[in-house]
BAFI-3210 file (N, C-alpha, C; in Angstrom, 3 decimals, decimal comma, padded with zeros to 6 digits):
// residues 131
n [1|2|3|4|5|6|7|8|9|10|11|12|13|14|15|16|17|18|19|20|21|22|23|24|25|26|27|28|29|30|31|32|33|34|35|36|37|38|39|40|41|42|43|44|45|46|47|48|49|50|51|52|53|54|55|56|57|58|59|60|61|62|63|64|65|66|67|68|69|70|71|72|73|74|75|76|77|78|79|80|81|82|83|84|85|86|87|88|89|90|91|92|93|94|95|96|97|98|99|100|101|102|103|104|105|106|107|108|109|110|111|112|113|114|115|116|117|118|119|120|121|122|123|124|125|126|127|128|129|130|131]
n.u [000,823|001,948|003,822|002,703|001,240|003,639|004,346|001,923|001,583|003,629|003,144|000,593|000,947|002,900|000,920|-000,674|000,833|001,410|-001,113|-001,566|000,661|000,376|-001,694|-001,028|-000,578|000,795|001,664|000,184|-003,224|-002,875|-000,516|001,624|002,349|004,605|006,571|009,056|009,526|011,928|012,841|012,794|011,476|010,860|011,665|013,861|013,656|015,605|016,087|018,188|017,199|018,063|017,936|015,595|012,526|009,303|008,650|007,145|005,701|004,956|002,734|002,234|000,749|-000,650|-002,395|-001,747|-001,223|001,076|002,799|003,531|005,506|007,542|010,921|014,352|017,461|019,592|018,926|017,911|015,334|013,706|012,068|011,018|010,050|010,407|010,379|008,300|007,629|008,392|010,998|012,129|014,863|016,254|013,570|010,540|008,482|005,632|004,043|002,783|000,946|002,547|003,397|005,097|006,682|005,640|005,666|007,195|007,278|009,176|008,315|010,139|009,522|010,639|010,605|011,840|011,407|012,436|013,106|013,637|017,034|017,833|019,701|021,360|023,229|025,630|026,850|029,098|030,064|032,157|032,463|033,965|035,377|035,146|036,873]
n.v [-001,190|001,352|001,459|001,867|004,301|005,898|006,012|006,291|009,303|011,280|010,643|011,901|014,373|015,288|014,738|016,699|018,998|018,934|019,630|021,954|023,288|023,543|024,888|028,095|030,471|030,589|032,934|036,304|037,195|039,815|040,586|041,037|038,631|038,605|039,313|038,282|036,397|037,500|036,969|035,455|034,194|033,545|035,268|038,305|039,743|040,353|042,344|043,243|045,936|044,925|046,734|049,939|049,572|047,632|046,492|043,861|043,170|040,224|038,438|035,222|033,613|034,530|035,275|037,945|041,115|043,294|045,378|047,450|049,212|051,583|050,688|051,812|051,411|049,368|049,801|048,783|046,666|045,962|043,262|043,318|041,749|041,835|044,551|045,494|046,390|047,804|048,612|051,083|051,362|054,100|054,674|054,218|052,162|051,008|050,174|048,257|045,675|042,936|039,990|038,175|035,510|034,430|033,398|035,191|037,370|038,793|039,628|040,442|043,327|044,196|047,826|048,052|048,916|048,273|047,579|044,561|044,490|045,873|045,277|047,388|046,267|047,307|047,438|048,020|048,290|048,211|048,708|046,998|047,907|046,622|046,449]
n.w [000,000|001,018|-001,178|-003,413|-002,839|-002,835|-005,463|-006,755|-005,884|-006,814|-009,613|-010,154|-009,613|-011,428|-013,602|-013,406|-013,383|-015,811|-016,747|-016,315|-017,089|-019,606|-020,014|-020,207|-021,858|-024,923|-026,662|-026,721|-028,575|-029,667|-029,860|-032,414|-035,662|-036,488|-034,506|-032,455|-030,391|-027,519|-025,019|-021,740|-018,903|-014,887|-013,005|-012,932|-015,970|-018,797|-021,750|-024,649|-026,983|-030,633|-032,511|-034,021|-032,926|-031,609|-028,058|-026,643|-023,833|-022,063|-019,782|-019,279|-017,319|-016,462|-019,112|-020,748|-021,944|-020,568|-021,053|-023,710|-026,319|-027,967|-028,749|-028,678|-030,601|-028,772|-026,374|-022,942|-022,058|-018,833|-017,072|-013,664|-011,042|-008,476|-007,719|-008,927|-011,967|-015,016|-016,975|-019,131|-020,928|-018,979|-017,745|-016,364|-017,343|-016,537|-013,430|-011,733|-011,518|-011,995|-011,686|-008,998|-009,823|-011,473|-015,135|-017,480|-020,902|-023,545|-026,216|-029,622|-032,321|-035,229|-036,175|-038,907|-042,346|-044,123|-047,138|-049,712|-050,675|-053,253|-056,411|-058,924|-061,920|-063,500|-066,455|-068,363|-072,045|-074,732|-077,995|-080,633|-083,102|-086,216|-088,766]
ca.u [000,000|003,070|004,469|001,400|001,025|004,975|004,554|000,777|001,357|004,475|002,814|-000,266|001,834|003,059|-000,287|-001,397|001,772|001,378|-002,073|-001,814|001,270|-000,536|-002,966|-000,587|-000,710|002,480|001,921|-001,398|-003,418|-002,570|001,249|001,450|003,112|006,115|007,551|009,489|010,310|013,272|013,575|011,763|011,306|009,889|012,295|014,249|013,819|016,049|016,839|018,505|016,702|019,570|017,388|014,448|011,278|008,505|008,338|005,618|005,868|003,748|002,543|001,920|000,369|-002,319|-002,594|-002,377|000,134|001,398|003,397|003,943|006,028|008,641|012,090|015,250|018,847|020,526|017,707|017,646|014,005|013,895|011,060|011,619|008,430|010,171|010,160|006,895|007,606|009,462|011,629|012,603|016,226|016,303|012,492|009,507|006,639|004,498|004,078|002,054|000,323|003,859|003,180|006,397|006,417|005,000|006,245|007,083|008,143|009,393|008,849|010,619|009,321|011,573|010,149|012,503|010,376|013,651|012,775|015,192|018,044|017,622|020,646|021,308|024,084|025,774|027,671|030,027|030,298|033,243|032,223|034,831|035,144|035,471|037,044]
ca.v [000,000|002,069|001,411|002,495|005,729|006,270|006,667|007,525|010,849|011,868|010,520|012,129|015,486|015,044|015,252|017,899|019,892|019,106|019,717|023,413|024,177|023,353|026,442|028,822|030,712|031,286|034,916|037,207|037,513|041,122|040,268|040,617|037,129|039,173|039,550|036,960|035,684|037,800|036,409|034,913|033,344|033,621|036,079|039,339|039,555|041,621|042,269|044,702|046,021|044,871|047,873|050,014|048,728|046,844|045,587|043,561|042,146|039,138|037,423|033,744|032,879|035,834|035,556|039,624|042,125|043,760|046,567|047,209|050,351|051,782|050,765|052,049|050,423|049,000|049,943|047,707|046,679|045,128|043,053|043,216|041,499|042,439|046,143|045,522|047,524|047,364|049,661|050,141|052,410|054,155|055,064|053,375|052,523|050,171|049,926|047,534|043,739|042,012|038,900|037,079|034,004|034,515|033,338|036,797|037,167|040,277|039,506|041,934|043,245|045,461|048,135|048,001|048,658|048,364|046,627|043,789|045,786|046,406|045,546|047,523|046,148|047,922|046,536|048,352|047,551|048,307|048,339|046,519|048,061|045,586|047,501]
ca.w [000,000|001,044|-002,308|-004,320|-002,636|-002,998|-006,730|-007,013|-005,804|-007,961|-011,133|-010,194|-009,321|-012,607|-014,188|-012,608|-013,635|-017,044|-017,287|-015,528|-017,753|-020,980|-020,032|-020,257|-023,424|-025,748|-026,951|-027,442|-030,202|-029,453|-030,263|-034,220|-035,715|-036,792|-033,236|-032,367|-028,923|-027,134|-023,301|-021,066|-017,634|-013,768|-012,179|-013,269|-017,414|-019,766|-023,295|-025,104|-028,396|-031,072|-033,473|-033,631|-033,032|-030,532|-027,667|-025,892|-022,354|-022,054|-018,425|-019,719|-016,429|-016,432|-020,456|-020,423|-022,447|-019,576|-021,849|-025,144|-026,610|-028,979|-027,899|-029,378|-030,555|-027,992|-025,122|-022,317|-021,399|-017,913|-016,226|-012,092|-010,442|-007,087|-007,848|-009,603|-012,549|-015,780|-017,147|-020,813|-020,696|-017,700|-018,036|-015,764|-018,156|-016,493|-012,010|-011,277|-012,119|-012,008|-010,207|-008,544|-010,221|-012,771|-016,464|-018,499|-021,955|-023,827|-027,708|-030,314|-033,411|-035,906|-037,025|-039,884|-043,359|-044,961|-048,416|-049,934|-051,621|-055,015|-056,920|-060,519|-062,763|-064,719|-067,331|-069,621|-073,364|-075,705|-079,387|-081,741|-084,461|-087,715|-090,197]
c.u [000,874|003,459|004,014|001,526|002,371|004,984|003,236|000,608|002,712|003,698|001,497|000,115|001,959|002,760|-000,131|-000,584|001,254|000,352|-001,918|-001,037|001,267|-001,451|-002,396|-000,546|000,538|002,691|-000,060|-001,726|-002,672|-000,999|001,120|002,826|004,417|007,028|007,767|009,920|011,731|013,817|012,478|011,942|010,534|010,575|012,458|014,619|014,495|016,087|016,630|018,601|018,125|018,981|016,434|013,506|010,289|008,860|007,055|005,989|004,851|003,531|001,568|000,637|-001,416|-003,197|-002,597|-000,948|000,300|002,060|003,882|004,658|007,021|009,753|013,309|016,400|018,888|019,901|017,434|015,815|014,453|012,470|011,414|010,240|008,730|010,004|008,800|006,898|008,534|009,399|011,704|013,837|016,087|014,704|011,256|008,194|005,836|005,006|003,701|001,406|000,996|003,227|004,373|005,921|005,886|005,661|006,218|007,718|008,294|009,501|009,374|010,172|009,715|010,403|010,470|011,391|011,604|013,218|013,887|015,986|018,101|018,874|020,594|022,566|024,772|026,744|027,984|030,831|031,003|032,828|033,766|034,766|035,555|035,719|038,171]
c.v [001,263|002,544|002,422|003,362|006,599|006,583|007,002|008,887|011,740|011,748|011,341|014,242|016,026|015,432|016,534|018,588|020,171|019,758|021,833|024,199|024,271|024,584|027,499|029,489|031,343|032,867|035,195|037,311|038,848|041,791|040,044|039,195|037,340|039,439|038,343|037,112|036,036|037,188|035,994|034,622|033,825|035,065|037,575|039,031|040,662|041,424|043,137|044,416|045,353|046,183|048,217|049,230|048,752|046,175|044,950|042,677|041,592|038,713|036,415|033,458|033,801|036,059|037,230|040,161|042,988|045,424|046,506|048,753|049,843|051,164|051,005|051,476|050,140|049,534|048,923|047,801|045,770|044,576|043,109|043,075|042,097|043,891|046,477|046,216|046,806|048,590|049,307|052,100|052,698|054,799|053,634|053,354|051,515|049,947|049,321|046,497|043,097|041,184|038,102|035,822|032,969|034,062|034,711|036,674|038,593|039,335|041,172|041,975|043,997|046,494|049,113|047,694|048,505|047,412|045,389|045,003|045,241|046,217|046,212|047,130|046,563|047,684|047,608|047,944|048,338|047,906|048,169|047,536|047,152|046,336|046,979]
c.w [000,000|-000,621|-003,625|-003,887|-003,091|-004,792|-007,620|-007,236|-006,706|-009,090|-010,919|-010,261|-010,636|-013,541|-014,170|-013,230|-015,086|-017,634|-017,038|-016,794|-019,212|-021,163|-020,288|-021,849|-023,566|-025,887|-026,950|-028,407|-030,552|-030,286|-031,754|-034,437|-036,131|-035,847|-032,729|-030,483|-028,357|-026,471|-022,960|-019,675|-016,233|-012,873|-013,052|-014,775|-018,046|-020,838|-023,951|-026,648|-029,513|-032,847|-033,359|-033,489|-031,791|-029,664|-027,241|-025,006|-022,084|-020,571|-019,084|-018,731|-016,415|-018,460|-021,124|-020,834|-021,066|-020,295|-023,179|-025,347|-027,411|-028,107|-029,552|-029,989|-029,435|-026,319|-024,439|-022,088|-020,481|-016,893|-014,902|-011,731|-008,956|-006,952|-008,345|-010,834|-013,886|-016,822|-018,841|-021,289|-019,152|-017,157|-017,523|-016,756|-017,431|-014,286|-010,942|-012,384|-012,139|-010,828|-010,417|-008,928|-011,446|-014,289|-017,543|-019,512|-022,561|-025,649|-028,219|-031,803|-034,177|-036,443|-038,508|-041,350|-044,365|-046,310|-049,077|-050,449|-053,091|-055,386|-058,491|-061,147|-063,357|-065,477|-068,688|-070,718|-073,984|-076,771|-079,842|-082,732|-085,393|-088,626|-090,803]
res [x|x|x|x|x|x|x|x|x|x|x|x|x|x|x|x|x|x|x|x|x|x|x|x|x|x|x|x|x|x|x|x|x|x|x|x|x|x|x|x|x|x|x|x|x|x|x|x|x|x|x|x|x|x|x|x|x|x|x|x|x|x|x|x|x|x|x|x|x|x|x|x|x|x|x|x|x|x|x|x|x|x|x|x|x|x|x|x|x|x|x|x|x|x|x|x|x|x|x|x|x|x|x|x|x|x|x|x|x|x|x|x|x|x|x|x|x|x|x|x|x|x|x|x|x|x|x|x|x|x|x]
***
């Protein structure tokens, strides 16, 4: 009986985990499909823009954009659930709803309209003359 309960309640644990962390949602509709996935995790989140653009700070656990804004080159954005707040340079945009423990993500989306590059050719011809 011992035995049974000894790996009942892990495998059942288990479950349970799996099933909870299945609910969690990846990104927001909110989140356009062009922003890709910067950082992530439960504690203190950073990541620094690598060019203009978007961000959007996600809480997985609450399903809920928490902040979205411009960010610049090389602009740290920083989640801090213990400060409650998250910064983006040295600039507080958002002071509240951070929950400790929480799963947070910061996608990035360029907002580079830069087009492919156009190459033109140009090719210089020398007439022969045949004479």
């Amino acid at each position: 009986m011992v035995a049974i309960r000894r790996t009942a309640v892990p495998a059942w644990t288990y479950v349970l985990a799996v099933i909870l962390g299945g609910c969690m949602a990846e990104r927001s509709p909110q989140i356009p499909p062009s922003a890709t996935l910067a950082s992530e995790g439960t504690g203190r989140v950073t990541y620094r823009a690598p060019e203009d653009g978007k961000v959007y700070v996600f809480d997985r656990n609450d399903d809920r954009i928490i902040y979205s804004g411009d960010v610049q080159r090389d602009q740290m954005v920083t989640i801090d659930p213990d400060m409650d707040r998250v910064t983006v340079g040295e600039r507080v945009v958002s002071e509240k709803g951070l929950h400790k423990g929480n799963a947070h993500r910061i996608f990035f989306d360029s907002t580079s309209d830069a087009q492919p590059a156009r190459h033109t050719v140009v090719e210089e011809r020398r007439e022969t003359s045949t004479r």
